[in-house]
C-alpha positions, 0 to 999 in steps of 0.5 A, a space after each residue: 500500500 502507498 504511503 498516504 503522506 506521500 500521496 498527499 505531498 505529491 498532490 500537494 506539489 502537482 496543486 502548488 505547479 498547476 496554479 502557479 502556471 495558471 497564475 502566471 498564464 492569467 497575468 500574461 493573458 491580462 497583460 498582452 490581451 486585457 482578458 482573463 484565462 477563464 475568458 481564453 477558456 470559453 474563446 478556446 472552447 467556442 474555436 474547438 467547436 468550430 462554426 457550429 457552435 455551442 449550446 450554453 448548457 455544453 459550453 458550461 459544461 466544456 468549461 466545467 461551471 455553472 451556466 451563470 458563471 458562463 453568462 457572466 464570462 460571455 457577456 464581456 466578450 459579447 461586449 467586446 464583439 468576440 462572441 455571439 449569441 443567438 438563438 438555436 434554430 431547433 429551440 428558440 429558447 436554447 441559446 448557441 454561443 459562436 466566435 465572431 471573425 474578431 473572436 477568431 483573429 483574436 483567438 488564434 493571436 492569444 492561443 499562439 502566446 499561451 502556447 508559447 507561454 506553456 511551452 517555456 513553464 515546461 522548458 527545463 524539462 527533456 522531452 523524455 521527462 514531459 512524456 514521462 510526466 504525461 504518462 505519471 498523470 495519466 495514471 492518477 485515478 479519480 473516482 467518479 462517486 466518493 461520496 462515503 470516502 472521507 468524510 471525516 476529512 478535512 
């Protein structure tokens, strides 16, 4: 059995790496760009989709929030003339959220620094410990239900 301490130091670790790199990203977003990761998040998530779009409901759940939280994000970048929103042809009341052309050149111009961005956070590493690293948390197992585990936690 491993060591929970050991588990926990490796999370620990991993945590302190992941939000480092997404604060770093953040600061560097706002700075050349005046938009925020979670904003990056929905153009990302709005490009990967293509000109079909998406419904709201997909959109929160690509970006892993609440549909308010997505209405929040939107509307600045709809604002802005980066997004759109229009009803679905299928529903009237579903609403399918889209990149403009100015979402789109904005989008590729920012995913082009963010990679940059990422890629010199991963830089010391060789490409044999980047492939090592992505193979380690492939592995890490998250269980879809520990509702019963831990309760006593925390």
């Amino acid at each position: 059995m491993k060591n929970d301490r050991d588990a926990l130091r490796a999370w620990l670790t991993l945590l302190t790496a992941s939000n480092a790199l997404k604060k770093s990203v953040d600061t560097a977003l706002r700075g050349e760009y005046g938009l925020s990761i979670s904003r990056f998040d929905v153009l990302s998530a709005l490009d990967r989709a293509g000109p079909a779009g998406l419904r709201a409901g997909a959109l929160s759940q690509r970006l892993m929030v609440t549909e308010g939280n997505t209405t929040q994000v939107t509307a600045p970048l709809m604002r802005d003339g980066l997004v759109k929103r229009a009803p679905s042809p299928e529903d009237g009341r579903v609403a399918i959220f889209r990149l403009t052309r100015k979402g789109e050149n904005l989008f590729k111009r920012m995913a082009a620094d963010h990679r940059r961005w990422v890629a010199g956070a991963f830089s010391q590493l060789s490409e044999s410990e980047l492939a090592l690293l992505k193979k380690l948390l492939g592995k890490i197992q998250i269980s879809a239900d520990r509702s019963d585990e831990g309760k006593d936690a925390a």
